[in-house]
Structures are given as structure tokens and as C-alpha cells.
N, C-alpha and C positions, 0 to 999 in steps of 0.2 A: 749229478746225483750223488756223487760222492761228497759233498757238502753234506747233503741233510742226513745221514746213518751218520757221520760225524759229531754232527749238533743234535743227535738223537745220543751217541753214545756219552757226549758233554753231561748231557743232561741228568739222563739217567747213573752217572756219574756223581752227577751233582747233588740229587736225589738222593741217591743210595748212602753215601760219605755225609756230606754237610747235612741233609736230615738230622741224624741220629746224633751229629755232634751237637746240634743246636737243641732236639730234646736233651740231651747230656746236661747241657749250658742249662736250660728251664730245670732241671731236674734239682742239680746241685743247689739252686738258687733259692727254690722253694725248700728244701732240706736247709737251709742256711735260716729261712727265717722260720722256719718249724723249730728250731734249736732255740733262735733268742725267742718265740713264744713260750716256749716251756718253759727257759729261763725265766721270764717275765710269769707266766703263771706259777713258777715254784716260791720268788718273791713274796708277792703277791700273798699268796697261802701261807708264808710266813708270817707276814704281818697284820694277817687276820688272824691267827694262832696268837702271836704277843698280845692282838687286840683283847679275844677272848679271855685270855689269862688275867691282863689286867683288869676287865668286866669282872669277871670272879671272884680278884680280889677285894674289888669296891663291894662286890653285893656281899660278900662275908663280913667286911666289917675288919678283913685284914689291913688295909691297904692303910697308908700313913697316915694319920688324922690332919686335916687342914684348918688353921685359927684363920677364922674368919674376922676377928675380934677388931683388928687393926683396919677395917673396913671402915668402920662404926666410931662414931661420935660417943665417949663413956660417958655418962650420966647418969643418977640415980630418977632423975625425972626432966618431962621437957624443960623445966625453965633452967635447971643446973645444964641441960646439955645445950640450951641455946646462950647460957653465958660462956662455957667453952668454946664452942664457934663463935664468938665476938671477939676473946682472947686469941685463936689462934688465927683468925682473920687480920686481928689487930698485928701481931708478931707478922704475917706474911706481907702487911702493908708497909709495915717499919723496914723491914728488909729491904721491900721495892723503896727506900728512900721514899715513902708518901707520908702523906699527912689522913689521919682519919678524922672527917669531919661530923659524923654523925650515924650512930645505926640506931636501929629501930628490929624488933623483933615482930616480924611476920604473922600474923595468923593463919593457922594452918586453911589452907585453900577446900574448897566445898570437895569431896569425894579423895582428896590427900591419905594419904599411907597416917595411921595413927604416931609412929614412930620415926615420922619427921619433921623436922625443924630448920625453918627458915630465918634470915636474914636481910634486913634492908643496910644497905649499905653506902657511904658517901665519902668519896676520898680524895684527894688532891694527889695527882701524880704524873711525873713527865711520862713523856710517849715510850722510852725505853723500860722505864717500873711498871707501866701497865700493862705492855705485853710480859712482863716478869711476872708480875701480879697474878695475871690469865691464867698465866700456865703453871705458875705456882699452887693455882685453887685448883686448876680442873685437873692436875697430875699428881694431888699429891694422895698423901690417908693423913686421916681418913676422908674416905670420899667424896666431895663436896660440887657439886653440879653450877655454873650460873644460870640461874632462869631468865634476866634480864639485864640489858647494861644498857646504859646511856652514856650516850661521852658527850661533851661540851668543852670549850676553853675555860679555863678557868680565866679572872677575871686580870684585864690585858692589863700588862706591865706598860706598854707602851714600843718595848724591841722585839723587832724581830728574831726568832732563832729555829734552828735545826727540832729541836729538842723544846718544845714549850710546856708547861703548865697546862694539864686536864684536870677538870673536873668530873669523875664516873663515879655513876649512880648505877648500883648493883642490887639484885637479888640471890644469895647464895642459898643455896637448898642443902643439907646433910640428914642422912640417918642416924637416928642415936639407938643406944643398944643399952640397958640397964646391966650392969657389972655383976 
């Protein structure tokens, strides 16, 4: 019998002490991420505060003006802006070491933006210019899209190499913008 008012007083021991520590324990823990919530909502409110601010300045008509100009192909009319995008086409294919063998100027496609201008394009150039090429059209300004490519070998030397001769057949598309 004196076993169990033992394990009765363990218990109630156990009860009474480690209870209250371990709500202690749940207590502080929940306190701890109550703290970084507030932190995290005071953020937060701040950076809808800057958002705000900057909104205000846009809608007043404060905020820095942005030139969109360097987007846009300058031309006083389409045909002047589609000989500029043949010239700078031309310059970006000379770059890639190609050869340009032929453009052709686009007509504008049925339901097309009035102020743009398209390119057909054909050009002779190794596997290394043409991914130069690509990325030189599609990264640079002003902004210039491909709508189509075709690649083919150009026609065989007879050796094999790393590095061969293509022939890509392009459609480049740009906006032009009257000055």
C-alpha cells in the first residue's frame, strides 16, 4: 500500500511542477512568434506605405519621366522605318560574321498594329553567328521580335565540321514610332 500514495504523490508532483513548466514552455513560444509576426506585419506596412507613395507620385505626374523612344524603330513613315530595320539587321548580321542574302519587306499581316514593320530575311551564317544573331535581335533596341525562322545547311562544302554553314530564313517584326 505504500507503493501507491507514492505513485500518487510522484504524480501529483508531476502534475503540479512539469504542468506549469511546459504551459511556461507553450507560453513563451507562442510570445516568440507573436513578436516575429508583428515584425513581419510592421514590414509589410511599410512597404505598402512606400508602395502607396510611389502610386501618388505616378498619378501626379511627379515621378521621373520615362523615354520610351529607344523601344521604337525612328522613322518618319513605314517605308523609312522598314529601310532602318534592314540597315540595322544588316549591321547585326555583319557582326555575326554572316552574309545577307536577301530581304524582302513584309506586308503588314491582316489585323497587325498600323505602326509595324516587318522583315523577311535570308542570311548565310555558322551555328555560332546564329545563335549571336538570335540574341542579338531578340535582346536588343530597339525592340525587334522573330516571327519565323527557318534553318537549312547552306549548301555542302563537301567537309565535315563543328561549326558549318546555315542558311536562316527569318521574319523580323519591329515597331516604329514617327520622331
Amino acid at each position: 500500500m505504500t507503493a501507491r500514495p507514492r505513485l500518487a504523490a510522484i504524480a501529483a508532483l508531476a502534475l503540479f511542477v512539469a504542468l506549469p513548466l511546459l504551459l511556461a514552455a507553450l507560453t513563451a513560444s507562442n510570445l516568440l512568434r507573436l513578436a516575429a509576426a508583428d515584425d513581419l506585419v510592421g514590414r509589410q506596412r511599410g512597404l505598402i506605405a512606400e508602395f502607396d507613395r510611389r502610386l501618388g507620385r505616378l498619378a501626379s505626374g511627379a515621378g521621373p519621366a520615362v523615354d520610351t523612344s529607344a523601344i521604337y524603330v525612328r522613322a518618319g513613315n513605314p517605308a523609312l522605318a522598314a529601310a532602318d530595320l534592314q540597315q540595322r539587321l544588316g549591321a547585326l548580321v555583319a557582326a555575326a560574321a554572316g552574309t545577307v542574302i536577301e530581304t524582302q519587306v513584309e506586308p503588314a499581316a491582316e489585323g497587325a498594329p498600323a505602326d509595324e514593320v516587318r522583315m523577311r530575311l535570308a542570311v548565310d551564317v555558322d551555328n555560332v553567328g546564329l545563335a549571336g544573331l538570335l540574341a542579338a535581335v531578340e535582346n536588343g533596341l530597339p525592340l525587334m521580335f522573330v516571327d519565323a525562322l527557318s534553318i537549312r545547311a547552306a549548301a555542302a562544302s563537301g567537309e565535315a565540321t563543328d561549326n558549318p554553314r546555315l542558311r536562316a530564313e527569318m521574319v523580323v517584326r519591329a515597331a516604329w514610332k514617327s520622331p
